[in-house]
Every structure is written in structure tokens, then in C-alpha cells.
C-alpha positions in Angstrom: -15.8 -3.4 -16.3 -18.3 -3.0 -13.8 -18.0 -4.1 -10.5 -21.0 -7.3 -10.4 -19.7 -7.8 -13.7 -15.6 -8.6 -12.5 -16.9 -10.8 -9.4 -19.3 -12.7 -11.7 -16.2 -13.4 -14.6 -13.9 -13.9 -11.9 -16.4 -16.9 -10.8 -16.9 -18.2 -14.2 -13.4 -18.6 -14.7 -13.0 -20.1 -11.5 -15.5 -23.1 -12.6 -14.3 -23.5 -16.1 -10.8 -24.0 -14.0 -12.4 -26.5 -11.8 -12.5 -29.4 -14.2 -8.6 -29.2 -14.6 -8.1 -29.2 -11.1 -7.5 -32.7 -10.7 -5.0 -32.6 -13.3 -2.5 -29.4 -12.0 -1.2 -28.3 -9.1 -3.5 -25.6 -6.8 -0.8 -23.0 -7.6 -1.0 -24.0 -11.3 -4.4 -23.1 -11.6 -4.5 -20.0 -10.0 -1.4 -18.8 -12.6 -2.9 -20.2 -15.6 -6.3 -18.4 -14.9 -7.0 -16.9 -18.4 -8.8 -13.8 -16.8 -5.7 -13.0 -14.3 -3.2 -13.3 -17.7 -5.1 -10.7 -19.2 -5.4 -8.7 -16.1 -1.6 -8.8 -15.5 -0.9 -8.2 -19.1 -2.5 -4.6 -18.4 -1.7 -3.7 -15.1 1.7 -5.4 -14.2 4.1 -3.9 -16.2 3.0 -0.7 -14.7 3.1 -1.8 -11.3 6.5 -3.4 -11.5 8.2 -0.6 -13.2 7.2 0.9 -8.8 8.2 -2.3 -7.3 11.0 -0.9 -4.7 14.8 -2.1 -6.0 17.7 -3.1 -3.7 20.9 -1.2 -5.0 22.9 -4.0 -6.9 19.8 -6.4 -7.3 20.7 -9.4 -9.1 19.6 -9.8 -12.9 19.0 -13.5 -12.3 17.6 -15.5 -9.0 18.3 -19.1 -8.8 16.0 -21.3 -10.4 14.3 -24.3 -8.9 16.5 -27.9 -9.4 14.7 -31.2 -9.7 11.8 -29.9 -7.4 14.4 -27.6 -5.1 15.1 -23.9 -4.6 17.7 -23.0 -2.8 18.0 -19.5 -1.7 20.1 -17.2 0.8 17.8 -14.5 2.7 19.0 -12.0 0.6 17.3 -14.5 -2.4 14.3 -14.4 -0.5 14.4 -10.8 -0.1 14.9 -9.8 -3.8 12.5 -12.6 -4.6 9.3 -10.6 -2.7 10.2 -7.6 -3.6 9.8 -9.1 -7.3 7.2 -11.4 -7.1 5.3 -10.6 -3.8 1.3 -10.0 -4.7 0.4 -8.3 -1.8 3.1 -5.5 -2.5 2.1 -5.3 -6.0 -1.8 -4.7 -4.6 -0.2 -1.8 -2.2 1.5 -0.6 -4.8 -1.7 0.8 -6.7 -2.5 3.1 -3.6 -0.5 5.8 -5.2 -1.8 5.3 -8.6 -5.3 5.6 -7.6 -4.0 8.9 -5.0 -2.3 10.0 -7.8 -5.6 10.5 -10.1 -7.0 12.7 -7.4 -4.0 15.5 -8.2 -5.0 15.3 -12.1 -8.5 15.4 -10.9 -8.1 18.5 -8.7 -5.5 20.5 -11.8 -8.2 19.7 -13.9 -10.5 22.6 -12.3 -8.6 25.4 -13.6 -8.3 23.8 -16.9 -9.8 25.5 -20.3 -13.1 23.8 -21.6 -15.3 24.8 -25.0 -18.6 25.5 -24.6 -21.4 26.0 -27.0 -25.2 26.5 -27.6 -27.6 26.5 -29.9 -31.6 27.8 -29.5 -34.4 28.0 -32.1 -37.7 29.7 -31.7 -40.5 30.1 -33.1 -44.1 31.7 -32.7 -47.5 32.2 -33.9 -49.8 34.5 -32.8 -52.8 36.0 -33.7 -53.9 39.6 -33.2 -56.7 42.4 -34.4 -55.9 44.0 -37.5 -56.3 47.6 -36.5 -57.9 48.6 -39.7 -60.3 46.3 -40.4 -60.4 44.9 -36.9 -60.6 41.7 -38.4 -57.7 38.5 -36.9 -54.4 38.4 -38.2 -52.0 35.5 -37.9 -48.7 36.5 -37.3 -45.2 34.4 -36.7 -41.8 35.2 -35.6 -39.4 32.8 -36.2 -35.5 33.4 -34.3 -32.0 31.7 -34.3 -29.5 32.1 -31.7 -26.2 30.4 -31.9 -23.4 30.9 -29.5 -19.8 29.1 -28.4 -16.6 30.1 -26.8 -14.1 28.9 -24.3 -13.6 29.7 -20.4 -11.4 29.1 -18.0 -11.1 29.5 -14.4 -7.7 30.5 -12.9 -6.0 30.1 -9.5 -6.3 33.5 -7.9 -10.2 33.1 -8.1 -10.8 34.9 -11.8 -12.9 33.1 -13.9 -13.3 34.4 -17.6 -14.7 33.3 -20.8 -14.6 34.5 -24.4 -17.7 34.0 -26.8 -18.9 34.8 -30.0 -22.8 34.6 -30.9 -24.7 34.9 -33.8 -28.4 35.1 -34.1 -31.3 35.7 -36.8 -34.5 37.1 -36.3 -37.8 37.1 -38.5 -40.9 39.2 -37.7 -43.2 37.7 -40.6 -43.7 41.6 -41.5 -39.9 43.3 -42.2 -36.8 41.5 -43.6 -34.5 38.6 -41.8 -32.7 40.7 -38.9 -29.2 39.4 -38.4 -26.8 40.1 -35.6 -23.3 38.6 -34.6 -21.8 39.8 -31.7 -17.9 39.2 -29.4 -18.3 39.3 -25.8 -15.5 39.0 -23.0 -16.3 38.4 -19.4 -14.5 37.9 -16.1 -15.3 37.6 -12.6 -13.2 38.1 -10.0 -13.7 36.6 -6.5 -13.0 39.8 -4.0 -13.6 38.1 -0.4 -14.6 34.2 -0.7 -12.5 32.1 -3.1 -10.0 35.1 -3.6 -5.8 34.1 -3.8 -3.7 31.5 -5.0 -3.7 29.4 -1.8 -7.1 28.9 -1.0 -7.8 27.7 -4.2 -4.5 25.6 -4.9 -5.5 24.0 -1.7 -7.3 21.4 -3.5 -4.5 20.2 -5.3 -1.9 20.2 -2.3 -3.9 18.0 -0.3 -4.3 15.6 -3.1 -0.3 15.9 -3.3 0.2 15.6 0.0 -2.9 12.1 -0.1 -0.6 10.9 -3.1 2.8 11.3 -0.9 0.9 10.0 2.3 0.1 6.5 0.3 4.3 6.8 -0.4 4.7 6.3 3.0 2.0 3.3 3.3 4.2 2.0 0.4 7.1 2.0 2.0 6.0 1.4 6.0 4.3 -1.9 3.9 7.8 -2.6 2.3 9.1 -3.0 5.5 7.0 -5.0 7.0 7.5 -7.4 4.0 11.2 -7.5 4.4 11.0 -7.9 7.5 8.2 -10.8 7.2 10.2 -12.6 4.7 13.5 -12.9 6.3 11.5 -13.8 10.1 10.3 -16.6 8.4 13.2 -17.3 6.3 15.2 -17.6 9.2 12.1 -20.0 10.9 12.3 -22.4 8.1 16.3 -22.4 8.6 15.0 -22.8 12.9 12.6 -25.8 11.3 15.1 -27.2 8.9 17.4 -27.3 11.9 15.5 -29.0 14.7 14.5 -31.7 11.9 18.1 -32.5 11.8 18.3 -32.2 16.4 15.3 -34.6 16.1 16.5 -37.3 14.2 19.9 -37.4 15.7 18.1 -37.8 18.9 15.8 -40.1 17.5 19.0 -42.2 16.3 20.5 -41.7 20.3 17.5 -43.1 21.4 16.9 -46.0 18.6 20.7 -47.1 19.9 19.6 -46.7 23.7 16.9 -49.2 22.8 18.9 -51.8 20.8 21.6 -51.1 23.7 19.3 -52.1 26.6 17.9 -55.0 24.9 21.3 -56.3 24.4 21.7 -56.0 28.2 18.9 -57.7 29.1 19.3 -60.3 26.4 22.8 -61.4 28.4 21.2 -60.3 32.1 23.1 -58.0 32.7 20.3 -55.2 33.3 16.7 -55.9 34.1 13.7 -55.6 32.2 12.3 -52.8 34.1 15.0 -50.7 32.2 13.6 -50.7 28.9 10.0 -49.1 29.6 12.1 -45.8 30.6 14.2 -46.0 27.0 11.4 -46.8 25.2 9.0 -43.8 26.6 12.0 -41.6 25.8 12.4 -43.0 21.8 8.6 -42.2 21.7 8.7 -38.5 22.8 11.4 -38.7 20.3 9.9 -39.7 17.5 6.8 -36.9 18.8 9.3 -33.8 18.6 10.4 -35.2 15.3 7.2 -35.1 14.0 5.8 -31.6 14.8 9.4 -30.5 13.4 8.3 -31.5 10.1 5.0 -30.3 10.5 6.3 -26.8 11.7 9.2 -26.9 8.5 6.2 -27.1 6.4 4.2 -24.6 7.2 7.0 -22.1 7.1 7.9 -23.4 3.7 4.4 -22.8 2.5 4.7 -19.5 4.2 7.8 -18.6 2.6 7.0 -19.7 -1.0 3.5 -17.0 -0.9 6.3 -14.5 0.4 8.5 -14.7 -2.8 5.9 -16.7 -4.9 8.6 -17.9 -7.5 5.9 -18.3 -10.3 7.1 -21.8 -11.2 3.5 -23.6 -11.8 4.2 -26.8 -9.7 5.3 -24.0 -6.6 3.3 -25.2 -3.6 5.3 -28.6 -3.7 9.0 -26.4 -4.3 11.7 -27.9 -1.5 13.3 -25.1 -0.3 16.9 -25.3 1.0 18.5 -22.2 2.5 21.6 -21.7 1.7 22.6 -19.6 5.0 23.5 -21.7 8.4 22.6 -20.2 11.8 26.0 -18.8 13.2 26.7 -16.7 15.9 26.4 -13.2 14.4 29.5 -10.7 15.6 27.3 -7.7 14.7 26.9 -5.6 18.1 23.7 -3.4 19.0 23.9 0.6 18.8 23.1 2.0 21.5 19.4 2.6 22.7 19.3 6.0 22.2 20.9 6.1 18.9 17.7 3.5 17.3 15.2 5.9 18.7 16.6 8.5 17.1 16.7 6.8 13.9 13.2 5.9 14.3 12.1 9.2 15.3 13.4 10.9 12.0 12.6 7.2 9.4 9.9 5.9 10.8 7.1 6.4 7.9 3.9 6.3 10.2 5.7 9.5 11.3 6.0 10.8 7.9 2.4 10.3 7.2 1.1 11.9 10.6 3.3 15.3 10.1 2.0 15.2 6.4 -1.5 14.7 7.9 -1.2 18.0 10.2 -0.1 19.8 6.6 -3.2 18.7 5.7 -5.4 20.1 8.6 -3.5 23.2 8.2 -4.7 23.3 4.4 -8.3 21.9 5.7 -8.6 25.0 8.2 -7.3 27.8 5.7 -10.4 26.4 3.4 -12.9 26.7 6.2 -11.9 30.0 7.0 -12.1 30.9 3.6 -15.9 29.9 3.9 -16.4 32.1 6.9 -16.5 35.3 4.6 -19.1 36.6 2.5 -19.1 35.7 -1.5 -18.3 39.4 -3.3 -17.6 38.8 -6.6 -17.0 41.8 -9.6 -18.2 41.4 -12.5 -17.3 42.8 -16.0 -18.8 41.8 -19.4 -17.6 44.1 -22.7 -19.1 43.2 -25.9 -19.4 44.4 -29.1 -22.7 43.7 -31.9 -23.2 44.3 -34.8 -26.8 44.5 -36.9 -27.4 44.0 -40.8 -30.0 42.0 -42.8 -27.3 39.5 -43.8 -24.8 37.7 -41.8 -21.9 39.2 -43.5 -23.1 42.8 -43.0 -23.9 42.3 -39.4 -19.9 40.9 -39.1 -19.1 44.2 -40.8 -20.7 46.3 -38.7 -19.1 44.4 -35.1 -16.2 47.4 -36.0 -18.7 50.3 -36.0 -18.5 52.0 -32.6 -21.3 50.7 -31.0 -20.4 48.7 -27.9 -21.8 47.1 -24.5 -20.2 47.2 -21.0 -21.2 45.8 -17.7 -20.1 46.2 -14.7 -21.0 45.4 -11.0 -21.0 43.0 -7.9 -22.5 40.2 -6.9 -22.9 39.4 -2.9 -24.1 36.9 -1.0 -23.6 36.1 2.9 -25.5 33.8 5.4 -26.9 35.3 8.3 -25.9 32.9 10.9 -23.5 31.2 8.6 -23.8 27.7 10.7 -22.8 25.5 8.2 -19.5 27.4 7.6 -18.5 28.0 11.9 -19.1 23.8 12.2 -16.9 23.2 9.5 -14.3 25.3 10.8 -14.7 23.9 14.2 -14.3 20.6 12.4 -11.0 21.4 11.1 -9.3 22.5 14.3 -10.5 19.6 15.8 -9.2 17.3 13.3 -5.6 19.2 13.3 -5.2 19.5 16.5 -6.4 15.1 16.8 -3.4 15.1 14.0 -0.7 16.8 16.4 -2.2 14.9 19.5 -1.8 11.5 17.3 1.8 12.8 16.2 2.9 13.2 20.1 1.4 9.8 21.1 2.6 7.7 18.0 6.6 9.3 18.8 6.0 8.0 22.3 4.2 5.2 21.3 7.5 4.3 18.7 10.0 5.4 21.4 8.7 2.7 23.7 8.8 -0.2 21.1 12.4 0.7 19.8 13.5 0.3 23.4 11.5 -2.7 24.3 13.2 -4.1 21.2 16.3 -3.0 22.0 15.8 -5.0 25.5 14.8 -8.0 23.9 18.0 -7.9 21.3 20.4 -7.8 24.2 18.3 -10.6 26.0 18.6 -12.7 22.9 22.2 -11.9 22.7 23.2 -13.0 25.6 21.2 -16.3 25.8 23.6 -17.3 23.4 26.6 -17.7 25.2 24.4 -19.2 28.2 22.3 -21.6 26.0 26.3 -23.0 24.3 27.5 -22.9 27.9 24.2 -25.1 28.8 24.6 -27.4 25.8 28.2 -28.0 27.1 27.7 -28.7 30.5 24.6 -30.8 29.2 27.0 -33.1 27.5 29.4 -33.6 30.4 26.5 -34.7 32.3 24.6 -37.7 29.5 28.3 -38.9 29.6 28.9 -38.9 33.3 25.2 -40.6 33.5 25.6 -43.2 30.4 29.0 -44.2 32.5 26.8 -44.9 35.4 24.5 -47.1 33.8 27.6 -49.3 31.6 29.1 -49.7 35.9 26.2 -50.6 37.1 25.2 -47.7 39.4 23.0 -45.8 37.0 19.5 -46.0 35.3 17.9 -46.1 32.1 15.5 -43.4 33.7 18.5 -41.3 34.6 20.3 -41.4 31.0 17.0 -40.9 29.2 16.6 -37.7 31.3 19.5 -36.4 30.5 19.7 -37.2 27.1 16.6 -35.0 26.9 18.1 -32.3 28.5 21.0 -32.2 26.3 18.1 -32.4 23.3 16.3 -29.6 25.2 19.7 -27.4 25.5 20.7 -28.1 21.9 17.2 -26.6 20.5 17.3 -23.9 22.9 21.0 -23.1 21.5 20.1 -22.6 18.0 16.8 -21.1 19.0 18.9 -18.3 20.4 21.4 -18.0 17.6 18.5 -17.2 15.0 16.1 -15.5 18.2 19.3 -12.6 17.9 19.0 -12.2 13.9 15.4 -12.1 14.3 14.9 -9.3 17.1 17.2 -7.5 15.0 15.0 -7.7 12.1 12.5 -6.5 14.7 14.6 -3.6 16.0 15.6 -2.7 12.1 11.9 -2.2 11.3 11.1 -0.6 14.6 13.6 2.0 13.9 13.3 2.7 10.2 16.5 1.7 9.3 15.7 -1.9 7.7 15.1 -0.7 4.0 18.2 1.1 4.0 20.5 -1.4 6.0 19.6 -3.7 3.2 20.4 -1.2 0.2 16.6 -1.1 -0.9 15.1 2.0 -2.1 11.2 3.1 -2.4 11.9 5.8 -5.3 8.9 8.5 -4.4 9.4 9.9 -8.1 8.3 7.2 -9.9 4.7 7.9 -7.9 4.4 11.6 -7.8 5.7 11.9 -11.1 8.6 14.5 -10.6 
């Protein structure tokens, strides 16, 4: 289908969807598009048979519950690298690379060939006798076909049979069949196996490059997913902080109003309590607001299919603990990264490539010197069986010779040479710089890990401490020698230290996840494999 004509169905199904709208869900209608079915029926099973596999993937994932999914990270994991439709549009950039290797093979393939000619003439001339015109004609046939193929080392050669007839208007139907073999064979330009394979190693190495995108964009899913897997569970669990300090502060309230009810406290006490139960009931608000959004962002993450998705609960099955895992040593993640790290993979792959890219140019610095041979055999009868009979006579036709051709300054050739170095030496350069450029990250990362790490213990001492003092205050104000002012503060404190305690539980699992990926090592920490076969067909 052509291009114009995709968009424009694309948009006419979108209308006729339009209509129903109203009816079904947003998510609904996007799945139940009759042109996507149709498209997926085609393409998908191809693409997920390339989808990468953690090792000991479960056959089933939970299903959704009365309008809830609950899920673990490793769920959520398995569930994108299922369902996830900006994967499955990555993973056609090695199918499309992957055409370009056929494409290139297909040079040296055999292909038929054959022609066909008819002449014919009328002419007129003196007779010499009688000096009076003659009309004459000449009527001919020619009719030819073989087969040719060019081969890697630079020979090209081709096998043909022909068979013509020829008639004068004066003698009898001349007919001749003929066998003729031919090769050329490239002496100086195009000569050797590895300037003319070259084509189809760079389209390898183009096909294993797109691997590595595949991969390097695996990654950065995984890693995507369980970051915001572990904000939701950050969301889920300041929603709970909020209204627990929502309830404080509801009972702080009641508590005062009491007080003042009996006279035991004055009325200036409750502005302070009541200011406090407002900023309560803020923080409670943009808690839920910021659960949402990462529930939205983590159901287009694993897109569960399920047609009423969009309004899928999610509850995470996994609570933020303090993990017992300790950090590698710097040294040791930027030596991981320097050997897994796939933009690496692609850059050296890249400088193969320049070195193929320069061989070709310097190829097209020499002169085109080509030999030529052509043997042939014809035979000549007034029928076409007796001119087969006489292609075994001893008659016979052989050419030989050379064929050159050389520019004089040869401009076009020198620039694209120049080109090439340029561009391999930019590859190496851009190698160097990105290893430095990774180095740096993986040890930035590792900084931030160890800062996250140890905010834990300090934001649980905090939270402690916190608590000692909205007691010590609260037993100030039930003596007399406190304020409302004074308790509220404090009890905001201790809400303060409570967020910033969990905040630095899941802050340490997710600058791991940013070290993992930083390093390489993510994809294989979590058992999941990008199998290259399955894309260069080996």
C-alpha cells in the first residue's frame, strides 16, 4: 500500500471509529480498530517470534480482577517485553536492515536473459541490364537467450545460444544458430573477493548494528518500566502517609475544639490546626494526582490488552524495603560497561565499517582493465536443423582483448577516499569520547547509589528522632506550656521525614536500575536475552 494511501485509510478508520467513541473506552477503540487487526494479523506474529525472553518467563501473567491488576516488577517487566508497542516498532529495524544483505547477495546472483529482433527492408536499385528500377527486400530474424552471472572475484560470464534467419528476396532463406561463451574478468578495478563482498558485509555489519539499537532500546525499557513501577509503589505509598496525616490532623482539629469548647485553650489555637489539616488535605491531593499519572504511565509500558485498560487499578504486589544488596565497586561497573555497553558495540562495528568504506574507495583510485574473452561456435544451412548440424563442423569464433578506462585527474574518486578516512577516523574519535563519555556516567551513578544508600539509615534515624519530638511537643500543649503552632510543626516534620524515608528506600532500587543500565549489566541481571540469531538469520 502506498504511503498517501495508509495515512488516508488510517484516517478513515479513525472516523468510522469516532461514532462509537462515546460508547467504549479510548483504549477500546484504538484495539478494536479493524485496519490495526489486520495489520497485526500480518506483521505481529513475526515480530513477536524477536521479542527479547527472560530465561524462565512465565507462561501466564496475572489477569486483571474486578477492574485490578496486581503485579510484582518482575510482572511488569515480562509484561513489556510482551506487550510493549514501542519495542515491537524497534524491533522491525533489523528486519528492514536485514533486506539490505539479501539485496546486496542478490548481485552475484544468476539471471536469464533474452532477445528477440525483426527486420525488414525494401529498397530499390538500377537493374544493371536494362537499367530500368528494381524493388528489392530483405527480410531478417534474430533470436537470442542465455543466462549470466557475475561472481565475487570480479568475473562476470554469460552463456548464450542465438538463432537467426535471413532472406535476400533473390537466393534461398539463410539460417544460422550459433553457442557463444563469454567472460570478463576485472584485472585492476573491481578485482578480488573483498572489494566486492564488501557490499554485503556492511549490510551485515548495518543488520548487527540495528541488534545493538534493539538491545541498548531493551534496556532502556526495562529500565523505564521498573523506575516507574517502583514510582507508582513511591505514589501508592505517600497516598497512604497523606491520609494518615490527614487523620492526625482531622483528630488535632476535633481535639482543640474540645479544648476550647471546656476553656481550657483559646481560640487563637485553632487557626494554627486548621492551616495544618489544609496543607494536609493539599499533599493528599497531588499524591493522587501523581499515583495516576504513573499508573497511566505504567499501563502504556506493559499495555495489558484488556479493552477497558486505561481505567485498570494497579496494585503492586512488592512493598518498599530496605534492600541488603551492596554496590560493586566503581571500577568493577565501568568495566562492565566498557565491554556491555551496546552504543559501544555499534561504534567499533561502525569503524569495521569505515574500514570496508575505505578499501572500496581505494578500489576506485585504480584504472578499470578489464580482459575480455568471447568463443563461439556457428553454424550455416538453409534450414534450421542443418544450420544446428553444422554448429559441430570446425568452424569457430574467438575474441580476445582489453578493455581500459582511467580518469585523468580522477577527482571524484581522491574526494571519496578522503571521505572515507574522515568518516573512520570521526568513528574512532566517537569510540574514544563515548568510552569516556560512559566512564563518567557509570561513576556519577555509582556516586549517586552510595548517596541514596546512605540516606536511608539517616532519613529512618530522622523519622525516629522526628517522633520523639511530636510527642515531647503534643505533651507540652495537653500541660499547658505548648502550642497548637508548635505541634502542627512538628507533626509536619515527622510527615516531611516519613516521605523522605521511603523516598530513599525506593531512590536506592532506582539508582540501581540507573547504574544497571549505565553499565550493561541490566538485561542480564534480570535473566533476559536479545537472541541476535533470530535477526541475522544464523
Amino acid at each position: 500500500m502506498k504511503p498517501r494511501l495508509c495515512l488516508f485509510a488510517i484516517i478513515a478508520s479513525m472516523a468510522l471509529t469516532l461514532p462509537a467513541a462515546a460508547s467504549s473506552t479510548v483504549w477500546g477503540t484504538f484495539t478494536e480498530n479493524p485496519l490495526r487487526e489486520k495489520i497485526h494479523r500480518v506483521e505481529e506474529p513475526r515480530v513477536d517470534r524477536l521479542r527479547p525472553q527472560p530465561e524462565g518467563m512465565p507462561g501466564d501473567l496475572p489477569e486483571p480482577v474486578d477492574g485490578k491488576l496486581s503485579i510484582s516488577v518482575e510482572d511488569a517487566v515480562v509484561f513489556a517485553l510482551r506487550n510493549n508497542r514501542s519495542l515491537a516498532v524497534q524491533l522491525f529495524s533489523p528486519i528492514i536492515a536485514g533486506t539490505f544483505e539479501e539485496q546486496e547477495r542478490a548481485v552475484f546472483d544468476a539471471s536469464l536473459f533474452a532477445e528477440t529482433s525483426l527486420s525488414r527492408e525494401k529498397i530499390e536499385r538500377n537493374n544493371l541490364v536494362t537499367g530500368k528500377p528494381v524493388g528489392l527486400r530483405s527480410e531478417s530474424e534474430t533470436y537470442r537467450a542465455g543466462i549470466g552471472r557475475r561472481l565475487s572475484t570480479g568475473t562476470a560470464v554469460d552463456l548464450s545460444v542465438r538463432q537467426s534467419r535471413s532472406d535476400s528476396g533473390t537466393v534461398l532463406d539463410r539460417q544460422a544458430a550459433g553457442v557463444e561463451v563469454s567472460m570478463t574478468q576485472a584485472l585492476l578495478r573491481g578485482a578480488g573477493r573483498k572489494v566486492n563482498l564488501a557490499g554485503i558485509r556492511q549490510a551485515e555489519l548495518d543488520t548487527m548494528i540495528s541488534v545493538h539499537e534493539v538491545r541498548g532500546f531493551t534496556e532502556a525499557l526495562v529500565a523505564e518500566t521498573e523506575t516507574t513501577y517502583w514510582d507508582f509503589v513511591l505514589a501508592e505509598r505517600q497516598v497512604l502517609i497523606f491520609h494518615e496525616a490527614l487523620r492526625i490532623a482531622r483528630q488535632q482539629v476535633e481535639d482543640i475544639e474540645r479544648r476550647i469548647a471546656v476553656g481550657t485553650v483559646a481560640e487563637t489555637e485553632l487557626a494554627a490546626a486548621r492551616a495544618e489539616l489544609a496543607s494536609r488535605m493539599q499533599g493528599l491531593i497531588n499524591a493522587r494526582s501523581r499515583r495516576e499519572k504513573n499508573r497511566l504511565s505504567l499501563l502504556r509500558l506493559i499495555n495489558p490488552g484488556a479493552s477497558d485498560a486505561w481505567l485498570l487499578d494497579l496494585e503492586p504486589k512488592d512493598c518498599p524495603r530496605e534492600p541488603d544488596i551492596e554496590l560493586d565497586p566503581a571500577g568493577d561497573h565501568v568495566a562492565l560497561g566498557l565491554s556491555l555497553r551496546p552504543e559501544l558495540a555499534e561504534a567499533e562495528l561502525r569503524i569495521e565499517r569505515g574500514d570496508l568504506e575505505v578499501m572500496q574507495t581505494r578500489d576506485g583510485l585504480l584504472p578499470r582493465l578489464d580482459l575480455f574473452i568471447t568463443l563461439g561456435k556457428t553454424g550455416y544451412a538453409d534450414s534450421f536443423g542443418g544450420s544446428l548440424s553444422d554448429i559441430t563442423g570446425p568452424g569457430y569464433r574467438a575474441t580476445a582483448g582489453l578493455n581500459f578506462e582511467w580518469s585523468l585527474k580522477n577527482r571524484a574518486a581522491r574526494a571519496a577516499e578522503r571521505r572515507a578516512l574522515a568518516g573512520r577516523a570521526q568513528a574512532v574519535a566517537s569510540l574514544d569520547n563515548m568510552a569516556q563519555l560512559i566512564a563518567e556516567d557509570i561513576l556519577g551513578a555509582h556516586v549517586e547509589a552510595c548517596r541514596a544508600r546512605a540516606q536511608i539509615e539517616a532519613s529512618a534515624e530522622r523519622r525516629r528522632l522526628q517522633e520523639e519530638v511530636v510527642r515531647s511537643e503534643k505533651v507540652k500543649f495537653d500541660v499547658g506550656r505548648g502550642t497548637s503552632l508548635a505541634v502542627a510543626l512538628a507533626q509536619r516534620d515527622l510527615l516531611e521525614s516519613r516521605l523522605d524515608e521511603i523516598d530513599a528506600i525506593i531512590g536506592y532500587r532506582k539508582a540501581r536500575i540507573v547504574l544497571y543500565r549505565l553499565d550493561g549489566s541490566l538485561l542480564m541481571r534480570r535473566g533476559i536475552i536479545v537472541d541476535t540469531d533470530l535477526f541475522t538469520g544464523e
